[in-house]
N, C-alpha and C positions, 0 to 999 in steps of 0.2 A: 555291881549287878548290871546286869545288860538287858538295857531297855526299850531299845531299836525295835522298831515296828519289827521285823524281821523275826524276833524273839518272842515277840507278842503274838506271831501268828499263830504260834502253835497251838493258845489257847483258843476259849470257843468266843466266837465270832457276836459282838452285839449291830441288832441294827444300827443305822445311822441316821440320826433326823435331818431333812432334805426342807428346812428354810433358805428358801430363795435371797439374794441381796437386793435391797430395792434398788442402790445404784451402783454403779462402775460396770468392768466386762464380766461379772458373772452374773451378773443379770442375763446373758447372753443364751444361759444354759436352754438347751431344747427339753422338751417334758418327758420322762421317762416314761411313762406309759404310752407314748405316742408309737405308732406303727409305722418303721422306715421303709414304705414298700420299695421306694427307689433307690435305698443304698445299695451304691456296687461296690463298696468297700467289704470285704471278706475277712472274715475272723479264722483263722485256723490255731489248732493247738496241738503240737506234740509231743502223744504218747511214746510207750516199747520204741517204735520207730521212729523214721524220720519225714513218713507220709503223717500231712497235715491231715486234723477232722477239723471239719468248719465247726463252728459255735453259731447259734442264731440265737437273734437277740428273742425275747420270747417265746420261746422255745426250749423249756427247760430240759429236757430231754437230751437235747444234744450236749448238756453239761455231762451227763452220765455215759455218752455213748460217746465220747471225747477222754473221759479217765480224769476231767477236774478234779482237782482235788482242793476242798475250801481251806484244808488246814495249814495248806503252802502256800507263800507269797507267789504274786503272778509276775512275769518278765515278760514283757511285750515289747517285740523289736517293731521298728515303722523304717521302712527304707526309703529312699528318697527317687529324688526325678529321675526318668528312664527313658533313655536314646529308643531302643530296642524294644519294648514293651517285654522284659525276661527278666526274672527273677535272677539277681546279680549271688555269682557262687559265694561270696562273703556271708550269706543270709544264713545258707546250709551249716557252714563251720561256725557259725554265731552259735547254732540252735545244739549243735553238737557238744561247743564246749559249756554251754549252761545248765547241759545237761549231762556234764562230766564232773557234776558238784556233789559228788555224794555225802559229804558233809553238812551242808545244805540245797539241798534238794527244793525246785522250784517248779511250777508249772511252768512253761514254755510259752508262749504264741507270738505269732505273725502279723502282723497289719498289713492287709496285700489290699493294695490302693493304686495296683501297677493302670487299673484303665484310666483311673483318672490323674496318673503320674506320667504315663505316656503321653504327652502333649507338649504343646508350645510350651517353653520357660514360665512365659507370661500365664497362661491358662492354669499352668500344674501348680505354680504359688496358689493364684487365686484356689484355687481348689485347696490349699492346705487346710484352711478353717473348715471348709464343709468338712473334712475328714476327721478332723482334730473334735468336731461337735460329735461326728457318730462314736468314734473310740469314748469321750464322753458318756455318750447312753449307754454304751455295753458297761463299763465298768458302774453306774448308777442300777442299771437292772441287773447285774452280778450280787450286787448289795442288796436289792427288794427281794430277789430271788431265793440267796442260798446267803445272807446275811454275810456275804464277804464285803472287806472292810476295803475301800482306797486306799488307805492308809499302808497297806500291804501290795500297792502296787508301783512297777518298777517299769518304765517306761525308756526304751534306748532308740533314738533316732538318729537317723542318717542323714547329714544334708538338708533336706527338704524334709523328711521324717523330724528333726530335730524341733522344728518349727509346729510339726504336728502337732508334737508329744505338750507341747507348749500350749495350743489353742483348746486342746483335749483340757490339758488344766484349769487353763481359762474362762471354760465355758461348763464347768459340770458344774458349780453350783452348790449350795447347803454351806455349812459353817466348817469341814474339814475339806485336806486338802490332797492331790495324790501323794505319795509316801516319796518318792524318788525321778527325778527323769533325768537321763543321760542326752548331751547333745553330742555328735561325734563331728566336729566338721560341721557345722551349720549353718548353710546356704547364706552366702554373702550377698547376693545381687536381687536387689527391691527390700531386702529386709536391713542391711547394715545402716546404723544412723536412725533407724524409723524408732518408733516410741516403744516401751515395754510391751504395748496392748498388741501390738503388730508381729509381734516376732518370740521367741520363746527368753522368759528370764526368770528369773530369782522367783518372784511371787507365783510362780505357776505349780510349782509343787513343795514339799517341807525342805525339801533338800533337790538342790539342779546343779551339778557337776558338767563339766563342758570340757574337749579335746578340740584345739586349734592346731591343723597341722597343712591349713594351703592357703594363708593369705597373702600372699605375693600378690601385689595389686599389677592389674594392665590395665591403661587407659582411666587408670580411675578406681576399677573394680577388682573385686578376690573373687576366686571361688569358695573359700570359708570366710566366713564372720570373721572381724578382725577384732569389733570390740566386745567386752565382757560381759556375757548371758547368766553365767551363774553363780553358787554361792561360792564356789572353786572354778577358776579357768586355768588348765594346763595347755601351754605354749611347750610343745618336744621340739626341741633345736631351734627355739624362738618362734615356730609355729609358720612363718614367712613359708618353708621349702623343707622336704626331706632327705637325708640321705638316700641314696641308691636312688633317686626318682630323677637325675639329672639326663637332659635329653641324650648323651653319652650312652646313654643305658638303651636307646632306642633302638639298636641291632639285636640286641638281645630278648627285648621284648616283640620284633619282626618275628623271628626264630618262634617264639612262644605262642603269638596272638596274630601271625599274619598283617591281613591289613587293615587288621582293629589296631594294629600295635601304639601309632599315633593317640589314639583316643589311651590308653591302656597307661602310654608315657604320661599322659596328662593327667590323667585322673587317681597316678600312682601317688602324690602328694595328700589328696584328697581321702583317699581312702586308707591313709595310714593310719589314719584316728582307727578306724574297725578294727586292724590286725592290732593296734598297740592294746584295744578293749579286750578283746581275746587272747592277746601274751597275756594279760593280766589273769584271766582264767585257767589257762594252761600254765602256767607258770606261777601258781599263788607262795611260793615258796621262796620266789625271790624277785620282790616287786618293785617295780621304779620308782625313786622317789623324786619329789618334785619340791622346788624350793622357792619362797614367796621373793620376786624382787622385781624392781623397778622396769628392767630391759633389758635384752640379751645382752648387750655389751656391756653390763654390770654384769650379768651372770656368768659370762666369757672371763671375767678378772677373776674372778674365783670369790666377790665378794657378798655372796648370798646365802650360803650352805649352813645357816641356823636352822635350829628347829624350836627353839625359845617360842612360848605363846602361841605355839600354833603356827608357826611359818612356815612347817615343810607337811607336805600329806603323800600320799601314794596314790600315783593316777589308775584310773582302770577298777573294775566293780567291786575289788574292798577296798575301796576308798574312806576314811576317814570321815562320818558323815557330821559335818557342826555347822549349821545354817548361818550365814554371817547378815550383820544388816549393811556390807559392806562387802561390794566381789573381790575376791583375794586373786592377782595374778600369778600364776608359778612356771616354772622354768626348769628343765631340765634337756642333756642332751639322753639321745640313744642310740643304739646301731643300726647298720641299715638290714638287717632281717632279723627276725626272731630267733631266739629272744632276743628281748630288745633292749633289756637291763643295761646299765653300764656303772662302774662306782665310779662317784665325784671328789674328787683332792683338791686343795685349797693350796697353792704353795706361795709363801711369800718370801722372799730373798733379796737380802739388802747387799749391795757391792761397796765397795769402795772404791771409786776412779781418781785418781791421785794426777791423771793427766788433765789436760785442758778443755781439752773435746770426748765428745762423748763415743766410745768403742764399741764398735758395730762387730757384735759376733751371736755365734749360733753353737748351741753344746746341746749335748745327749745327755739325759738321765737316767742310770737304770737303777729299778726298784726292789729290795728285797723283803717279802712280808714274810709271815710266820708259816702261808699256804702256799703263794706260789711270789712268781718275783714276771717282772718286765723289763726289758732288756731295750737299751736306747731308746728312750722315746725323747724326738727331737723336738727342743725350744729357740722359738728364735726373737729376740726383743726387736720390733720392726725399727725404733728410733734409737737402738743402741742401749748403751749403758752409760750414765751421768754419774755425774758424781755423789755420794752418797745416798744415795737414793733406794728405795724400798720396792720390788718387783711385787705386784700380786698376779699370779695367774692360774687359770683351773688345767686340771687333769684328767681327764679320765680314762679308765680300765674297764675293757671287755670280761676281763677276772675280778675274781675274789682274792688279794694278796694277803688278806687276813693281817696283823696287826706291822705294821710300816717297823723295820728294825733296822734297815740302811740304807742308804741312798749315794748314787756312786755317780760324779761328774766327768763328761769328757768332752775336754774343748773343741768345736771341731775347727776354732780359723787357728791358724799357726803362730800368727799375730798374739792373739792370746797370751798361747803362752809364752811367748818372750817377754810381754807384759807384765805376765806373772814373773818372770826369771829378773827380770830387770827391777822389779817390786822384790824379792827376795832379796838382790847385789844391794838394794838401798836401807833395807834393815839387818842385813847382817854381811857387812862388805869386806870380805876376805880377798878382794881386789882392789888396787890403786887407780884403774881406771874412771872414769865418769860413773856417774849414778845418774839414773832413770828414773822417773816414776812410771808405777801399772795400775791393776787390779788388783783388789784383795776381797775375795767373799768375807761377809761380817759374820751376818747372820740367815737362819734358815728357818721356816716354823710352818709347820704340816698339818692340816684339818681332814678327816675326813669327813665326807658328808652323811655319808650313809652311817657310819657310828656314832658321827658325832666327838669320834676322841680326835686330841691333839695330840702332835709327835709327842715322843715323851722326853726324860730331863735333858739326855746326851743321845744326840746321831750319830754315826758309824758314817762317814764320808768318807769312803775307800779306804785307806788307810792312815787317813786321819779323826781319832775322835776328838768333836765336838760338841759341847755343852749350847742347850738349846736356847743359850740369849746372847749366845759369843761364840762364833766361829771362825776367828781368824786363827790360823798357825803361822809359826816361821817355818822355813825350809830350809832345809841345808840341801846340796846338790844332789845328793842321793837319795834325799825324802822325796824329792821331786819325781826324780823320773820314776821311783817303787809307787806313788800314787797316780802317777799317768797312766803305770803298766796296770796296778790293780782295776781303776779304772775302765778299762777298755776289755778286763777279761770278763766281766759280768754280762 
């Protein structure tokens, strides 16, 4: 039975009792019946269209001639600091696709806090809390008003919005908490390293999910948070840098943005967190998943694609909602445009090097599932191959190949294969000349991440089958070159 606030909206709404804490920061909370003559923060909510109606906080009227509706959860996006004092186009396709939920269907609105985001770095942080208290009072006089619950509110912040959505929690005050807040990329610089009470974390709402996707440090500093704010922190391609945002991309984004294009290269890392939030919307049918582990370079080995106890969720707004008292880090790669999906393969391949030193090569694998198949995807062991030794490395597919039924090897150094032929003359020596040692593949063993299944008993290796705890074959001359040729025609 599903018990998510979300589910509970539907029924009728009870008030909430507003006991203040005598200590810590929700003491902080400002008074709800107090009159903010001088908020320049602006509430908008959108109805049929995409023109915003403001909301005014006492002013219940505007709740009716706005289209609220108390019996749907509320989505409030907060955008973050602004060069230009304009409303960044990511806000518009935010609000577009949340309200392309006809499944569940939510109110909509806007935190537009562009005057007092438009400022000095320095000035626009300080300003976070004041903004973070008003979103506060509106959602505490939502509640005295028309008895809608916090509980049933979802809060998505950008950057400097992320921090908002954080102080907003921290300062409303009473015994319940907001229901959800999203940080997407959240402002690294004056907040990373500072205390829980300074920046947005775990305790600010029941459930706070977090998108790192631009902490590449300079000098010191990221432009996203690098360490962990919520009950989930997804790190896409390790979170450091994105696909397609590499300065390389800069002529292309000239073409597109003129001569914002520089700023547009920069802030492409940054703002991947929003598109990856909105693949997530637009794309609910085939969602990225993300897996709990230590550090990319564990995650690059292939060695994290459980999902046991809770170690893999799905980033972006159906996210798996289980409040931890402990931030789970996770990890996954994506593509660099939308969608952004990719599936994850686990392959681990044990050799046998029968020489002395270890064999520096590089092969292709191509893949055939039961949907679709992939065709040379190149590996290369940077230290070679040792003796007896175990490879783990990840994979991933832009497709769906549906269930893994053969996998087809092709050498690319030439050395190789002599290695292999020369390892053949030593097991089955139909010649008087010298014997060699080579290579011999052992064994092979396939995870996927996204099923969760393992290859199954026997692999189809070109035109050798192989049982999944032992795959060596002998070769006779003509096995040989019929599995180079199968090989290569995939």
């Amino acid at each position: 039975q599903d018990t998510s606030p979300w589910s509970r909206c539907q029924a009728k709404h009870r008030p909430q009792s507003y006991i203040a804490e005598p200590f810590g920061r929700r003491a902080q909370a400002v008074e709800t019946n107090k009159t903010l003559h001088e908020m320049k923060t602006r509430f908008l909510l959108f109805g049929e269209t995409n023109q915003g109606c403001q909301i005014r906080i006492n002013h219940p009227d505007t709740l009716q001639e706005c289209g609220f509706n108390s019996s749907l959860p509320l989505v409030m996006i907060i955008h973050g600091w602004s060069v230009d004092g304009i409303l960044e186009n990511w806000i518009w396709q935010m609000v577009a696709a949340l309200k392309s939920q006809p499944a569940q269907p939510v109110n909509v609105g806007l935190v537009d806090w562009i005057t007092l985001a438009h400022d000095h770095y320095t000035i626009a942080v300080r300003n976070t809390r004041l903004v973070g208290k008003e979103v506060a009072a509106l959602l505490r006089w939502l509640e005295e008003s028309v008895q809608f619950s916090r509980s049933h509110v979802h809060l998505i912040g950008y950057s400097l919005g992320a921090h908002v959505s954080g102080f907003a929690g921290s300062s409303i005050g009473g015994t319940h908490k907001i229901g959800r807040i999203t940080g997407l990329d959240a402002a690294g610089p004056l907040f990373e390293g500072s205390s829980p009470s300074n920046r947005l974390s775990p305790d600010d709402a029941s459930f706070v999910d977090a998108i790192h996707t631009f902490t590449r440090e300079h000098m010191g500093l990221s432009v996203g948070i690098k360490q962990p704010i919520g009950h989930y922190d997804f790190y896409p391609n390790g979170g450091s840098f994105q696909p397609g945002c590499h300065f390389l991309e800069l002529y292309r984004h000239i073409a597109q943005h003129g001569f914002n294009a520089i700023t547009q290269t920069i802030k492409c890392s940054h703002e991947r967190s929003v598109h990856l939030f909105i693949d997530s919307l637009l794309h609910a049918g085939t969602q990225s998943m993300a897996y709990l582990c230590g550090d990319m370079n564990s995650f690059s080995q292939g060695l994290c694609l459980s999902c046991k106890k809770g170690r893999c969720n799905t980033l972006g707004y159906h996210v798996r909602q289980e409040p931890r008292s402990k931030s789970k880090r996770l990890f996954l790669v994506t593509r660099a445009q939308s969608p952004f999906k990719v599936y994850h393969y686990q392959f681990k391949i044990q050799f046998i090097n029968q020489t002395e030193t270890p064999i520096q090569t590089t092969f292709t694998m191509s893949l055939l599932g039961t949907k679709e198949k992939m065709q040379k995807i190149p590996i290369t062991l940077g230290k070679g191959i040792a003796s007896n030794k175990t490879y783990s490395f990840l994979i991933t597919l832009d497709v769906d190949i549906g269930e893994l039924i053969m996998i087809k090897f092709k050498w690319e150094n030439s050395a190789v294969w002599a290695n292999v032929w020369n390892t053949v003359q030593t097991i089955i020596p139909w010649s008087t000349g010298p014997r060699h040692s080579g290579l011999i593949l052992k064994t092979i063993r396939v995870k996927a991440g996204e099923t969760q299944q393992r290859s199954p008993n026997r692999i189809n290796l070109g035109r050798l089958n192989c049982s999944l705890l032992f795959c060596t074959e002998l070769f006779s001359h003509d096995s040989l070159a019929h599995w180079s040729s199968a090989a290569s025609e995939l």
